[in-house]
C-alpha positions in Angstrom: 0.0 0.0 0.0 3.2 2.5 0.6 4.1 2.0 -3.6 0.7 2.8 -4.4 0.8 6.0 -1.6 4.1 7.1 -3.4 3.3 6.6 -6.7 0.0 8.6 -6.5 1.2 11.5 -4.4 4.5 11.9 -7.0 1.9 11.4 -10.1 -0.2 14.2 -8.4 2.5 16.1 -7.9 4.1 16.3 -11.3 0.7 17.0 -12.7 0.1 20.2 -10.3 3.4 21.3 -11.2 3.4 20.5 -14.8 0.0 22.2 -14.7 1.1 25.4 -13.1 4.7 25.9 -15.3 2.3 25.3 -18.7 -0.3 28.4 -17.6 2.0 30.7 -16.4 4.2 30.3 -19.7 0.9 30.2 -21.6 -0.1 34.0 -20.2 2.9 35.2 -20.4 2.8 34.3 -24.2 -0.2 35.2 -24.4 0.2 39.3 -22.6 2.7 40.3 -24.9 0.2 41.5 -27.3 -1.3 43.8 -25.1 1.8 45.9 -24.1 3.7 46.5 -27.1 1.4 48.7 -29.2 -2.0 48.0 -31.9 -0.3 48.8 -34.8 -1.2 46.6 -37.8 2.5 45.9 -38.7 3.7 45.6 -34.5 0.0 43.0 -34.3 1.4 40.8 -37.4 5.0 40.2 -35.9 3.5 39.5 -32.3 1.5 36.8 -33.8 4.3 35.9 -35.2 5.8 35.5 -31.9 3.3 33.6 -29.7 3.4 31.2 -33.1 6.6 30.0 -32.6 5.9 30.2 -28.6 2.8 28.1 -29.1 4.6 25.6 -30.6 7.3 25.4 -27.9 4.8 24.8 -25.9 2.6 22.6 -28.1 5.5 20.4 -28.3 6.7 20.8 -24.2 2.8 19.5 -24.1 2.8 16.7 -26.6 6.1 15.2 -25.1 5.1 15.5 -21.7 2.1 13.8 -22.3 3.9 11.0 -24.0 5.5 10.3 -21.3 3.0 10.5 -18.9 0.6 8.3 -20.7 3.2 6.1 -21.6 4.6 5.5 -18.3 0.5 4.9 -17.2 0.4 2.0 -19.3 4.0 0.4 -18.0 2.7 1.2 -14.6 -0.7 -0.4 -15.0 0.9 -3.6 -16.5 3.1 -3.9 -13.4 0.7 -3.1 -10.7 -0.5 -6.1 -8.9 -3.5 -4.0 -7.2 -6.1 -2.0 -8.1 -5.6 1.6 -6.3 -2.7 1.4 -7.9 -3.9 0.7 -11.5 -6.7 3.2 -11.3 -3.8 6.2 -10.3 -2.1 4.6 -13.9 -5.4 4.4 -15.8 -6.2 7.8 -14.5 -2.5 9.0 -16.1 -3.1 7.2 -19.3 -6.0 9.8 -19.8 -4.4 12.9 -18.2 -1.3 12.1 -21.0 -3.5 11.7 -24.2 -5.4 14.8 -23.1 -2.1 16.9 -22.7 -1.2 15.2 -26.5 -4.0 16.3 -27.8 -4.3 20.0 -25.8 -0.2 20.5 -27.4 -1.5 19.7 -30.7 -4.4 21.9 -31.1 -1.6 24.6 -29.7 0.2 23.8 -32.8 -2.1 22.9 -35.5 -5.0 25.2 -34.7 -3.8 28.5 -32.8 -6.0 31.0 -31.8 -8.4 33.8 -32.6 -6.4 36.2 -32.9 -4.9 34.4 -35.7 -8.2 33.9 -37.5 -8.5 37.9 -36.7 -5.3 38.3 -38.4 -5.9 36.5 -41.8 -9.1 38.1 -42.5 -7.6 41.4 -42.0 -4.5 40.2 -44.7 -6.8 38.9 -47.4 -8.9 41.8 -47.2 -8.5 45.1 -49.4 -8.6 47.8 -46.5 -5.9 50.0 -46.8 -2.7 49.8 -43.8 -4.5 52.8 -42.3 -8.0 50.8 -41.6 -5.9 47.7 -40.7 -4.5 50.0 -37.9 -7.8 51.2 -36.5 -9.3 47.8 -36.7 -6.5 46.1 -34.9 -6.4 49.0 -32.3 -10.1 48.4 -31.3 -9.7 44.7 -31.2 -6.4 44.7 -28.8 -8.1 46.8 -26.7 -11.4 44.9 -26.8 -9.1 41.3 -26.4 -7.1 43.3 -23.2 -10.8 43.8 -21.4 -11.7 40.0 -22.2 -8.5 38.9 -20.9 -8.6 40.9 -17.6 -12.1 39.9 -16.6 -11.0 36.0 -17.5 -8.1 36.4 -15.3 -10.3 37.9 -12.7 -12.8 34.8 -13.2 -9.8 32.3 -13.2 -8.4 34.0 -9.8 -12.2 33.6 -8.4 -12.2 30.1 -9.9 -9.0 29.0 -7.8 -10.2 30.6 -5.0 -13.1 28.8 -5.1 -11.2 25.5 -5.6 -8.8 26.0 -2.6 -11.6 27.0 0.0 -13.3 23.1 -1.2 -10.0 22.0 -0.5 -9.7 23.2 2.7 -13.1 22.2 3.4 -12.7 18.9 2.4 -9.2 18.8 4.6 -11.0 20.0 7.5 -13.4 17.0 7.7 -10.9 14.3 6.4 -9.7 11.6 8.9 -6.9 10.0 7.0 -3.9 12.2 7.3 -2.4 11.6 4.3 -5.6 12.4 2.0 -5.6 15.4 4.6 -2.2 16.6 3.4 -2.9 16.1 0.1 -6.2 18.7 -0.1 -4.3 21.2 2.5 -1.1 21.0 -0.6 -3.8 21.2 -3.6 -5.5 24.0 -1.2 -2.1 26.1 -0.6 -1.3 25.6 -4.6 -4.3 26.7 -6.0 -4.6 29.5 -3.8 -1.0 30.5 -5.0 -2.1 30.1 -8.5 -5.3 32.3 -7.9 -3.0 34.9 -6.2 -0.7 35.1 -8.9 -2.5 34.8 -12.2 -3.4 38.5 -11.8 0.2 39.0 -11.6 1.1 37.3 -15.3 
């Protein structure tokens, strides 16, 4: 029972943390836009940009996944006991969902993107391109800072059921695992803002 203890706490573990490090580099990428200017020329080589940072991190997604899904399915051929081969199952998923979250990252991009091709095949002059992309950074900045209020809420939320659920847990090791997902989502809520 202490192997399937370990290998679920380090499994949850690297998922948090793998979690966290792939949304904080994901709004980073994605807050450049809004600090640099709504010029139509400045707009296109932004995109450019998060393209290429997208796909870093399509790819950082797509490997780790691999591996997690992969190393699920060597885990769950090994384990002799069923806790244990749930936590792998459970990984299995977790992996094919980070493949498949890295490739859309890659293959299908954003809206802003979409944004960006219709201005290019259209005929408005650089001028109109200009206003148009002004309006629309500003407009994608207001969206942006009410989702980051509504993720910090979100996490908030999240924690204070994790605390909650601590609070009335008898087993001590469950009970340190909600007081850890508890203290790390209230970090993430804190510091999403902050991105």
């Amino acid at each position: 029972m202490r192997l399937v203890q370990f290998s679920f706490r380090s499994l949850l573990v690297c998922t948090v943390i793998s979690s966290v490090l792939f949304q904080c580099f994901e709004l980073r990428a994605m807050g450049k836009e809004e600090t640099q200017g709504g010029a139509w020329n400045e707009f296109t080589s932004q995109l450019d940009e998060q393209s290429q940072q997208r796909k870093t991190l399509g790819s950082s997604y797509i490997a780790s996944g691999l591996l997690v899904a992969i190393g699920g399915i060597v885990g769950q051929q090994r384990s002799q006991d069923a806790p244990s081969r749930l936590v792998y199952g459970f990984s299995q998923g977790l992996g094919a969902f980070a493949f498949g979250y890295g490739l859309t990252q890659i293959l299908v991009g954003e809206p802003n993107d979409s944004f960006h091709h219709a201005l290019k095949s259209s005929n408005l002059s650089l001028s109109q391109r200009n206003q148009l992309t002004e309006v629309f950074l500003k407009q994608e900045l207001e969206r942006r800072e009410l989702e980051s209020r509504l993720n910090m809420i979100t996490h908030s939320i999240v924690a204070g059921f994790n605390f909650y659920a601590a609070r009335n847990e008898t087993d001590s090791n469950t009970k340190s695992i909600l007081v850890g997902l508890g203290v790390l989502n209230l970090i993430v809520g804190v510091t999403i803002p902050l991105l």
